[in-house]
Biopython code that builds the backbone (N, CA, C, O; Angstrom):
import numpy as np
from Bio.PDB.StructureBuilder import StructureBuilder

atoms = [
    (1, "UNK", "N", (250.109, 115.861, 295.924)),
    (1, "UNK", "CA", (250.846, 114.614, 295.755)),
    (1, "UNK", "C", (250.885, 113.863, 297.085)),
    (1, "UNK", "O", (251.179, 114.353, 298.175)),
    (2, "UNK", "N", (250.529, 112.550, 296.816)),
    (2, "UNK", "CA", (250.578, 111.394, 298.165)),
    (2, "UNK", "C", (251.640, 111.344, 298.595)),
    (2, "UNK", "O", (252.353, 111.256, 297.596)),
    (3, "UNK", "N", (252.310, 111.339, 299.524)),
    (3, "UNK", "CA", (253.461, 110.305, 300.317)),
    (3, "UNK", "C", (253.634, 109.268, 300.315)),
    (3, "UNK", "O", (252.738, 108.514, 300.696)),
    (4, "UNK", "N", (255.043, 108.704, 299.822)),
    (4, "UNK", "CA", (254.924, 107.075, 300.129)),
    (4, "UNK", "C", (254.114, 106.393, 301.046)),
    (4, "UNK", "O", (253.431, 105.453, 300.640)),
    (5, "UNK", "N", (254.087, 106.777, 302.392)),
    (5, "UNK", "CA", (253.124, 106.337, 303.718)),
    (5, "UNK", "C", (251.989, 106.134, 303.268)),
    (5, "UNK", "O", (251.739, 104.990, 302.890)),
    (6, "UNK", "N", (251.158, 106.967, 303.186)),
    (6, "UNK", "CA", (249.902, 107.109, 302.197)),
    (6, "UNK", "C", (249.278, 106.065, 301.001)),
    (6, "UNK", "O", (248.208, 105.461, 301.077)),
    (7, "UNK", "N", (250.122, 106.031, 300.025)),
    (7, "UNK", "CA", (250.183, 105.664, 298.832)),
    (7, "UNK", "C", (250.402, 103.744, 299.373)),
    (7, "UNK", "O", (249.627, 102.973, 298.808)),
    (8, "UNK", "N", (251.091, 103.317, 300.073)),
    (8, "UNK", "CA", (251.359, 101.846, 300.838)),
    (8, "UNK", "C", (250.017, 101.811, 301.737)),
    (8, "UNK", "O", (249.324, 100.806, 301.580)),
    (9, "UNK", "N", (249.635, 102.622, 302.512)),
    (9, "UNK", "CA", (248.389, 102.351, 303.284)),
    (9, "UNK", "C", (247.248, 101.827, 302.587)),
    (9, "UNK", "O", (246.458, 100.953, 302.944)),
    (10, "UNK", "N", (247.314, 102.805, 301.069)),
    (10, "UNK", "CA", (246.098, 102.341, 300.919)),
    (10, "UNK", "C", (246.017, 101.326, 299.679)),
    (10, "UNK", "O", (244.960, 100.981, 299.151)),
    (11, "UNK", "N", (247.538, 100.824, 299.226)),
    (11, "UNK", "CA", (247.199, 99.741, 298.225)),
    (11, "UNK", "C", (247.030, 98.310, 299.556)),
    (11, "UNK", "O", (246.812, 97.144, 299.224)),
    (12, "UNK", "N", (247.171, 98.714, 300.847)),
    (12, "UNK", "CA", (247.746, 97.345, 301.992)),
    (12, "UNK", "C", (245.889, 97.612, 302.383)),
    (12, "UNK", "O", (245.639, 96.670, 303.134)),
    (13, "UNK", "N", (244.929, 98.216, 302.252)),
    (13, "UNK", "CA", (244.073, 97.693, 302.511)),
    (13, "UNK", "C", (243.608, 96.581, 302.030)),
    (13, "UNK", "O", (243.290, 95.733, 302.863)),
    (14, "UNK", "N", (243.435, 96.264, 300.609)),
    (14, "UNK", "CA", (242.654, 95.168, 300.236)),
    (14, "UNK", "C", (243.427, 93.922, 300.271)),
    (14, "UNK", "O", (242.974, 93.059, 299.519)),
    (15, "UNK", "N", (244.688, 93.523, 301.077)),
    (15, "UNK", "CA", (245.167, 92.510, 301.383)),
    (15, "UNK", "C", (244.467, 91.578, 302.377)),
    (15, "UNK", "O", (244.259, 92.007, 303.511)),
    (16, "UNK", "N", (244.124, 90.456, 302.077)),
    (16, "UNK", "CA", (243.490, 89.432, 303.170)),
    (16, "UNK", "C", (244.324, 88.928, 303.616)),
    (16, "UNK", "O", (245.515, 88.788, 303.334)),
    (17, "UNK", "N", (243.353, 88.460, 304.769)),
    (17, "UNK", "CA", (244.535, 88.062, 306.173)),
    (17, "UNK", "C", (244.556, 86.537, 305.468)),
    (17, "UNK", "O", (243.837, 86.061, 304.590)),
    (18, "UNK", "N", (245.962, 85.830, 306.409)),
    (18, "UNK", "CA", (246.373, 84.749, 305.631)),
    (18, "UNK", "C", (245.675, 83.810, 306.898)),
    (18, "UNK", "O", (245.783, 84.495, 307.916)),
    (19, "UNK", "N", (245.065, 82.631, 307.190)),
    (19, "UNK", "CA", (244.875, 81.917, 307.768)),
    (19, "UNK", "C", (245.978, 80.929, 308.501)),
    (19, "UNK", "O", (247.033, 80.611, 307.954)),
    (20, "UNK", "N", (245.619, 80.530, 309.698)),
    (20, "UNK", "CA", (246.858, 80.005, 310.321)),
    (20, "UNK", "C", (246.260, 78.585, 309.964)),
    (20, "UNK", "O", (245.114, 78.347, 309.582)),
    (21, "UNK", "N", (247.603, 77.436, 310.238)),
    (21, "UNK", "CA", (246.912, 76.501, 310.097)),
    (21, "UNK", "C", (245.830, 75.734, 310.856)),
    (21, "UNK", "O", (245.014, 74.839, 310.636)),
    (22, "UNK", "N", (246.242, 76.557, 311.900)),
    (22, "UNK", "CA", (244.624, 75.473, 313.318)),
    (22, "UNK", "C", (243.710, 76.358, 312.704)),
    (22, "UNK", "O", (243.207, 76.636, 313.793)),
    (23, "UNK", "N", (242.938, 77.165, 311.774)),
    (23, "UNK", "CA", (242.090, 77.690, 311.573)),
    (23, "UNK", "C", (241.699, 77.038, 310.205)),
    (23, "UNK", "O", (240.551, 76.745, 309.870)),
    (24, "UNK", "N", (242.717, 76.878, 309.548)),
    (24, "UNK", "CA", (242.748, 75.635, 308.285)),
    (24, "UNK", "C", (241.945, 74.366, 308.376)),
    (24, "UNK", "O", (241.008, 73.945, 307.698)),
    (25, "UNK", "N", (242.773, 73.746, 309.707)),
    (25, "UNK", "CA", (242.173, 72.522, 310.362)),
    (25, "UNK", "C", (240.891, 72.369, 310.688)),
    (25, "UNK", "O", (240.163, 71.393, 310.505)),
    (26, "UNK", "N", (240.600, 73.682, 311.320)),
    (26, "UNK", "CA", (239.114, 73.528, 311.951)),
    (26, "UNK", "C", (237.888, 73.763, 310.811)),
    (26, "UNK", "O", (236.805, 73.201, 310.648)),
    (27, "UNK", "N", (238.439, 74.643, 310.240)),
    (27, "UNK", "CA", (237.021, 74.723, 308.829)),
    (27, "UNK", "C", (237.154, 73.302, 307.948)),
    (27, "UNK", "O", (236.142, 72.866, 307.399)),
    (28, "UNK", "N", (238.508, 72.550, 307.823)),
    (28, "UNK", "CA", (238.344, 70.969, 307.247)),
    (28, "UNK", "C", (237.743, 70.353, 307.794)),
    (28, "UNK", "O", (236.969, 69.617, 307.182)),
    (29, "UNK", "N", (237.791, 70.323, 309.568)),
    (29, "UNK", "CA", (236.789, 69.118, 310.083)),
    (29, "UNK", "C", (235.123, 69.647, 310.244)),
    (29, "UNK", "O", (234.173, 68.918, 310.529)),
    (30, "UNK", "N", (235.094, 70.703, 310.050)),
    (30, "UNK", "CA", (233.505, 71.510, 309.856)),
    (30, "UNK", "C", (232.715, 70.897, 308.156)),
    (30, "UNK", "O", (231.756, 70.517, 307.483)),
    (31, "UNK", "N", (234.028, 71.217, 308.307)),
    (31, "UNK", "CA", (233.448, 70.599, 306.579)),
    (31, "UNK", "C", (233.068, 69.021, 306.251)),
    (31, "UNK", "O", (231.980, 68.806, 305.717)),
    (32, "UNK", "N", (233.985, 67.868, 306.575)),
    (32, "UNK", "CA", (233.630, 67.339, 306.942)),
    (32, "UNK", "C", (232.383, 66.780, 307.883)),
    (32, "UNK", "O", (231.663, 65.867, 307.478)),
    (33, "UNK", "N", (232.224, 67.305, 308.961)),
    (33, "UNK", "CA", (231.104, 66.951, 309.587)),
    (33, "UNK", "C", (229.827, 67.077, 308.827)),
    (33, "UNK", "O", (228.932, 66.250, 308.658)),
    (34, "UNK", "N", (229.987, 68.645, 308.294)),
    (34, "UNK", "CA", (228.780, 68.926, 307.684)),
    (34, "UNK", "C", (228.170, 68.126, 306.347)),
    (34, "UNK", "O", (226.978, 68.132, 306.041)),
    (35, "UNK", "N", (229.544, 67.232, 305.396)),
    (35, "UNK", "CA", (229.175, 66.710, 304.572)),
    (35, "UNK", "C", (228.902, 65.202, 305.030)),
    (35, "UNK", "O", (228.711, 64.444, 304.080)),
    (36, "UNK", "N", (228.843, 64.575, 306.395)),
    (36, "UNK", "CA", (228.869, 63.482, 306.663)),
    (36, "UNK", "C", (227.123, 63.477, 306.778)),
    (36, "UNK", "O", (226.308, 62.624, 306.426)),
    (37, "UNK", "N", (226.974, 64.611, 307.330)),
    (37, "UNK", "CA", (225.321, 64.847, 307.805)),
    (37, "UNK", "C", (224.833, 64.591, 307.039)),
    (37, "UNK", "O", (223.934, 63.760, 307.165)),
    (38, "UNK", "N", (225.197, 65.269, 305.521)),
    (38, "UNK", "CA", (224.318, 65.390, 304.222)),
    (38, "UNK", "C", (224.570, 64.316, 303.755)),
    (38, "UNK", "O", (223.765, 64.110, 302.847)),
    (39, "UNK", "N", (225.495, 63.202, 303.910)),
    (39, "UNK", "CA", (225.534, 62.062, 303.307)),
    (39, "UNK", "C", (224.198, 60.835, 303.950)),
    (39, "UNK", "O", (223.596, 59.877, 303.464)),
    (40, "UNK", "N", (224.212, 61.394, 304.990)),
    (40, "UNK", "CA", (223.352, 60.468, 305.999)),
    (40, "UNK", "C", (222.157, 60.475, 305.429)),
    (40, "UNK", "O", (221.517, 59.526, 304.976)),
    (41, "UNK", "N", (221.694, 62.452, 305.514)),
    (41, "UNK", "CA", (220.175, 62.616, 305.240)),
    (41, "UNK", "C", (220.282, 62.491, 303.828)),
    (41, "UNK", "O", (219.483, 63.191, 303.206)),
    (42, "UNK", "N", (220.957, 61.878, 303.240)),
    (42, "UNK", "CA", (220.473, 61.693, 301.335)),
    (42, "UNK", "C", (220.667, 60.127, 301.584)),
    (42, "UNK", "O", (219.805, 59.503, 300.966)),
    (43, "UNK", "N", (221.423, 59.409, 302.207)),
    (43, "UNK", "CA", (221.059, 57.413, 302.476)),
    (43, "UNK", "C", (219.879, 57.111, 301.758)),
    (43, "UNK", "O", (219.740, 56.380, 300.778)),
    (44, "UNK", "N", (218.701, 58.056, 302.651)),
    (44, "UNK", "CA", (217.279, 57.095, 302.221)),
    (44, "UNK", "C", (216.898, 56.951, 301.118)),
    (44, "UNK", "O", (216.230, 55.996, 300.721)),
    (45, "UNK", "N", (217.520, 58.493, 300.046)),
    (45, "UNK", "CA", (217.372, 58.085, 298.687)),
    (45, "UNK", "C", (218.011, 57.369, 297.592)),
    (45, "UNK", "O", (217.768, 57.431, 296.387)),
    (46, "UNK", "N", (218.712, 56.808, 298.106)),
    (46, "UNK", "CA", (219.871, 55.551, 297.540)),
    (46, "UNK", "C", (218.855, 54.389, 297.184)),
    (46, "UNK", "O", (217.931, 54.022, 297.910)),
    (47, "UNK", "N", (219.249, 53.775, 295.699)),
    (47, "UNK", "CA", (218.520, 52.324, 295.498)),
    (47, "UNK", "C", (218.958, 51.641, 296.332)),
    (47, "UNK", "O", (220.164, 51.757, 296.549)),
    (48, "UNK", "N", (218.236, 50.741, 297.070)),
    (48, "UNK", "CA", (218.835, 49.534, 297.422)),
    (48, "UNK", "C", (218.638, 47.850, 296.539)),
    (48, "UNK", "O", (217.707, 47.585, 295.779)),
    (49, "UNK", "N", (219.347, 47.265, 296.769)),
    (49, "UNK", "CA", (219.393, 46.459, 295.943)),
    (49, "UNK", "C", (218.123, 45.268, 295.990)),
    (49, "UNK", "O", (217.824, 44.584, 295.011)),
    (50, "UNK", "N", (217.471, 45.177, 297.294)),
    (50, "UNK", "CA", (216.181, 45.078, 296.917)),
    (50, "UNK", "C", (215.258, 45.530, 296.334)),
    (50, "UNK", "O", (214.259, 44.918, 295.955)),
    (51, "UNK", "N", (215.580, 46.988, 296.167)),
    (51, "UNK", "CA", (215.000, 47.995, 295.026)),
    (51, "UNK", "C", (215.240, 47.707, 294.246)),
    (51, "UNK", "O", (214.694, 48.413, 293.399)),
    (52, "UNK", "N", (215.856, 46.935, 293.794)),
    (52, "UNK", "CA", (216.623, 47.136, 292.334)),
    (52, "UNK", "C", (215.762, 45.566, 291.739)),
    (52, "UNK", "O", (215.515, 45.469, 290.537)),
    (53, "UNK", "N", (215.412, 44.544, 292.613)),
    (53, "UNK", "CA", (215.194, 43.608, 292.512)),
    (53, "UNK", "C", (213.863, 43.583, 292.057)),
    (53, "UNK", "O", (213.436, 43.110, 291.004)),
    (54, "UNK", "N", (212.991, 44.390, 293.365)),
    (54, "UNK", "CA", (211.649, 44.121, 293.134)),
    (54, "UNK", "C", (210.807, 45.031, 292.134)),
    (54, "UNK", "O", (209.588, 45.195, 292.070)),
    (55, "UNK", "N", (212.448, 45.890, 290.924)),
    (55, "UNK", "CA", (211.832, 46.740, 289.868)),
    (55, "UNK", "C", (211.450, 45.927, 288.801)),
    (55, "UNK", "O", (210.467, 45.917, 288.060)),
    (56, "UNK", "N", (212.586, 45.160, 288.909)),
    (56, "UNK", "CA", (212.543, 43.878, 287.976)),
    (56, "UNK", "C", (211.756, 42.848, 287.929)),
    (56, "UNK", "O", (211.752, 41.999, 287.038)),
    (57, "UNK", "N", (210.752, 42.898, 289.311)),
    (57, "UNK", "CA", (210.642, 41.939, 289.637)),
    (57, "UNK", "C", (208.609, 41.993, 289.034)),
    (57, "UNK", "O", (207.789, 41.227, 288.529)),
    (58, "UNK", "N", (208.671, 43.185, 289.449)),
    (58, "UNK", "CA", (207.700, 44.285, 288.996)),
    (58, "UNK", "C", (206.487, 44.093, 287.903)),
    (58, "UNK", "O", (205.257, 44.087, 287.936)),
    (59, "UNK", "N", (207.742, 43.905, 286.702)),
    (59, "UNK", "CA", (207.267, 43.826, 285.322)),
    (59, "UNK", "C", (206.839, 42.319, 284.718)),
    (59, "UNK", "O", (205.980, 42.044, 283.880)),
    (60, "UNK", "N", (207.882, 41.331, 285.555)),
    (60, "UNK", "CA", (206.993, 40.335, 285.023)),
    (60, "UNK", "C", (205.752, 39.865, 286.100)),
    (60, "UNK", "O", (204.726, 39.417, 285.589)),
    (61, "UNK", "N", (205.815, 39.936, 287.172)),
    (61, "UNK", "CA", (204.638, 39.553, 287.584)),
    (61, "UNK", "C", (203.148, 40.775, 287.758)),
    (61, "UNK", "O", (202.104, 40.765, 288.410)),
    (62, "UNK", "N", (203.714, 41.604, 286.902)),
    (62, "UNK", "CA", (202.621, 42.357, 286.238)),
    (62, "UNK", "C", (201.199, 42.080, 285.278)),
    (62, "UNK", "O", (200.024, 42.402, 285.097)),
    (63, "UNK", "N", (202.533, 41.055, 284.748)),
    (63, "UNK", "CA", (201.920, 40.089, 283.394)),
    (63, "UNK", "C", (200.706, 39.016, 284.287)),
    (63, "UNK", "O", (199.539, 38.818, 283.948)),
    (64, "UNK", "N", (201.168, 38.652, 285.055)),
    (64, "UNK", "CA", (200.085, 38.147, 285.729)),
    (64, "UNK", "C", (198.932, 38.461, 286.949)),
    (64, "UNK", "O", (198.016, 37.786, 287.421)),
    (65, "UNK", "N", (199.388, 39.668, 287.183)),
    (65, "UNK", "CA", (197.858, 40.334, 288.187)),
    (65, "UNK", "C", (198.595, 40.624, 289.260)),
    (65, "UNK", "O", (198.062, 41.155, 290.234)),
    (66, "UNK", "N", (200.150, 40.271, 289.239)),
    (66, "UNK", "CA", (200.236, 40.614, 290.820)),
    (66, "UNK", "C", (201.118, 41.775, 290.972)),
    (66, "UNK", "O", (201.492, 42.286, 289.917)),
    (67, "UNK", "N", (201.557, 42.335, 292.148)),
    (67, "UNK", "CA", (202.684, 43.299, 292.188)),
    (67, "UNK", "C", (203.835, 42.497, 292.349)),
    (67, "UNK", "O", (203.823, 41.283, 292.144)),
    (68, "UNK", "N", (204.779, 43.101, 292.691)),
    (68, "UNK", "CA", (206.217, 42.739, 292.587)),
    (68, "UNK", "C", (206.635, 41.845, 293.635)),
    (68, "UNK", "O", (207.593, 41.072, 293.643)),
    (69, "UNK", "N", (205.379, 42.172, 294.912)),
    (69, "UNK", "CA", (205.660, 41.375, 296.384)),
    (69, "UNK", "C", (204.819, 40.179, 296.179)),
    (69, "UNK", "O", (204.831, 39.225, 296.957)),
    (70, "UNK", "N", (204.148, 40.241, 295.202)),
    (70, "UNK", "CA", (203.417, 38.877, 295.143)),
    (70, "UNK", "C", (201.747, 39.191, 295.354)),
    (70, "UNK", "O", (200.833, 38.786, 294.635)),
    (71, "UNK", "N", (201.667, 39.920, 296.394)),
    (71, "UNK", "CA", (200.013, 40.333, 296.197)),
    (71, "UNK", "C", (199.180, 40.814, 294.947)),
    (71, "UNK", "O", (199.780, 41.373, 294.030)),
    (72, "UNK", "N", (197.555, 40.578, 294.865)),
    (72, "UNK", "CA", (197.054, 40.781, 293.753)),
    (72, "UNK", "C", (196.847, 41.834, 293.801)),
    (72, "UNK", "O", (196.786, 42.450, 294.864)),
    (73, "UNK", "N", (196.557, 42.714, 291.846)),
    (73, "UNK", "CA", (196.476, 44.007, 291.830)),
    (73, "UNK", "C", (195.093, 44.251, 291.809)),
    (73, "UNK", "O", (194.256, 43.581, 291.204)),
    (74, "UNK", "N", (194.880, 45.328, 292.560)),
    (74, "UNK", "CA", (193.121, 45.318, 292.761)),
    (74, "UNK", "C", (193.155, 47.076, 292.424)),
    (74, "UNK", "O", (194.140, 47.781, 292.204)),
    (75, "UNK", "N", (191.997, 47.378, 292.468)),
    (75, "UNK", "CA", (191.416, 48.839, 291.916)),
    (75, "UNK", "C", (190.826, 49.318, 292.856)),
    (75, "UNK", "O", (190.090, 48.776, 293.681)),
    (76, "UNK", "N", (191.178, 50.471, 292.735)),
    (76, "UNK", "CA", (190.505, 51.462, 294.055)),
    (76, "UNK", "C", (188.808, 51.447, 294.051)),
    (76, "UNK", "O", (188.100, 51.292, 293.056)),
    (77, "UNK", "N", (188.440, 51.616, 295.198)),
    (77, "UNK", "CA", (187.057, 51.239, 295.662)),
    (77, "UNK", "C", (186.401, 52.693, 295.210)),
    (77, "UNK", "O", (186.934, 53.620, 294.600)),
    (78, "UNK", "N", (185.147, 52.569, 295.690)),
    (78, "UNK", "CA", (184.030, 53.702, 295.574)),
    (78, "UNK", "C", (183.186, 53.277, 294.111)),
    (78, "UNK", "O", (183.239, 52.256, 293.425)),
    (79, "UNK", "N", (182.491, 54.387, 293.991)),
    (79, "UNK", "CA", (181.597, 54.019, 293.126)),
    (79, "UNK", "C", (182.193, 53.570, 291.563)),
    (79, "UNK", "O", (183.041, 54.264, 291.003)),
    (80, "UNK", "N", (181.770, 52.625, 291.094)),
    (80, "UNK", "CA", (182.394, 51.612, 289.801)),
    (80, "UNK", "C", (183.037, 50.971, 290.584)),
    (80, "UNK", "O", (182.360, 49.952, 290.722)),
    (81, "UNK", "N", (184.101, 50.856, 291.342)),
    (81, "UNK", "CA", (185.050, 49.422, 291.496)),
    (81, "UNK", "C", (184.460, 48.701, 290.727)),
    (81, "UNK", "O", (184.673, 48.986, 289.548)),
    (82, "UNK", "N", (183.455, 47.446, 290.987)),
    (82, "UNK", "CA", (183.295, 46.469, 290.260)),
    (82, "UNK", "C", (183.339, 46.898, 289.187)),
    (82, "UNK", "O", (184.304, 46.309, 288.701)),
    (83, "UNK", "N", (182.868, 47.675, 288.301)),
    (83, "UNK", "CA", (183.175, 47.295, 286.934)),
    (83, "UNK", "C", (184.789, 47.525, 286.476)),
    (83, "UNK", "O", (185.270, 46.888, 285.539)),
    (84, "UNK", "N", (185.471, 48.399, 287.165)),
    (84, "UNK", "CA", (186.864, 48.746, 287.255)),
    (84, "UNK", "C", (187.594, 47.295, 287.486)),
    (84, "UNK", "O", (188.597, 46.993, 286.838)),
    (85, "UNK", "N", (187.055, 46.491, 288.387)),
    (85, "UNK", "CA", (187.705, 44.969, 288.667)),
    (85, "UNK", "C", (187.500, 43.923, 287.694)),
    (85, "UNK", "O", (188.034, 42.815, 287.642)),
    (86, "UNK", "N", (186.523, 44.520, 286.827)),
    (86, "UNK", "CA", (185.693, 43.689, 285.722)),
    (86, "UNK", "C", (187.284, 43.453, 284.807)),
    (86, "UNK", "O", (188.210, 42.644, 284.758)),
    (87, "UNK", "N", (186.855, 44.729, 284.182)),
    (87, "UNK", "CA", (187.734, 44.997, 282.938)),
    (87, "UNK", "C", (189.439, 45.015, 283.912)),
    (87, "UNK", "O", (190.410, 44.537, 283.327)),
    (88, "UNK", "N", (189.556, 45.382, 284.832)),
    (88, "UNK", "CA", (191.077, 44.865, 284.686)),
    (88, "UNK", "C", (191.335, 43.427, 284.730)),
    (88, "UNK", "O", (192.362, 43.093, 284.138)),
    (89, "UNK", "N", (190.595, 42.395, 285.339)),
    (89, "UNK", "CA", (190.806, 40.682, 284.903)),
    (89, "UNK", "C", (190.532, 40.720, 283.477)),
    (89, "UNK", "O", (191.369, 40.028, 282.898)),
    (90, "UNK", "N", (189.726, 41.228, 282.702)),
    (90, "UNK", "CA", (189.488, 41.084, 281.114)),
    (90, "UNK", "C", (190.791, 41.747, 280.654)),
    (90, "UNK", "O", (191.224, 41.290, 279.596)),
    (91, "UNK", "N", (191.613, 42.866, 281.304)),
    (91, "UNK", "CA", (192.537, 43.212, 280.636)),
    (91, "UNK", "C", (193.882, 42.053, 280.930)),
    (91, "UNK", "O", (194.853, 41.973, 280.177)),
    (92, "UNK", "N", (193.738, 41.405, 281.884)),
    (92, "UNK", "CA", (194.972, 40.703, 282.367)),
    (92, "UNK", "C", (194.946, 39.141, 281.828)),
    (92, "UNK", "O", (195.961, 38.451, 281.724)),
    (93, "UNK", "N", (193.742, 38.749, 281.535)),
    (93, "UNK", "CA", (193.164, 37.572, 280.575)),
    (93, "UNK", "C", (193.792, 37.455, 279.097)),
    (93, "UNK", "O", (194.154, 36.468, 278.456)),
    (94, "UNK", "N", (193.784, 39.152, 278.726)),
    (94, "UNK", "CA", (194.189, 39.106, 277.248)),
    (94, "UNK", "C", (195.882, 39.031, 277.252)),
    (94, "UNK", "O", (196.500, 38.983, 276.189)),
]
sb = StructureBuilder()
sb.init_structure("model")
sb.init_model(0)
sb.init_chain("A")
sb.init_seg("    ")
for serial, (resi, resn, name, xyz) in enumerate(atoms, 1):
    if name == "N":
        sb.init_residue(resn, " ", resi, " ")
    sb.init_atom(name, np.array(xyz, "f"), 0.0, 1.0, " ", f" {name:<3s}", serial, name[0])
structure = sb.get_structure()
C-alpha cells in the first residue's frame, strides 16, 4: 500500500506549469510578428483592382484581336506560324 506522499507525487506529475503573464505577452507579440510576415508574403497574391479590371477588360477586347492592354494577339512563332496567323484572323473575322 502507497502513502499519501507517494500517491500526491505521482497524481502532481502530469500537472502543467501555469504561464506567467510576461511569458503570455511575449508568445502574443511572436505571434503577431509572425502573422504580419505571412500577411506580407501572401500581398502579392491578392487581386488588385487593376486585376480585376483588365479581367474584364480581357473578354471584350478579345472579340476583337487584342489583349486586355490593347496589344494585338499574335501566335507563337516556329514552324507553321503563318498558317497559325492565317486561321486565327479567319477565326477573329468570323
Amino acid at each position: 500500500m502507497k502513502t499519501f506522499s507517494e500517491l500526491v507525487a505521482e497524481l502532481t506529475v502530469g500537472v502543467r506549469d501555469k504561464k506567467t503573464s510576461a511569458e503570455k505577452m511575449a508568445a502574443k507579440r511572436e505571434y503577431k510578428k509572425n502573422r504580419a510576415k505571412i500577411l506580407q508574403r501572401n500581398k502579392k497574391y491578392k487581386k488588385s483592382a487593376r486585376g480585376k479590371m483588365l479581367d474584364k477588360k480581357a473578354k471584350m477586347m478579345a472579340k476583337k484581336g487584342k489583349t486586355a492592354t490593347g496589344r494585338d494577339i499574335t501566335v507563337k512563332g516556329g514552324a507553321g506560324a503563318q498558317q497559325r496567323a492565317k486561321e486565327k484572323k479567319a477565326e477573329l473575322r468570323k
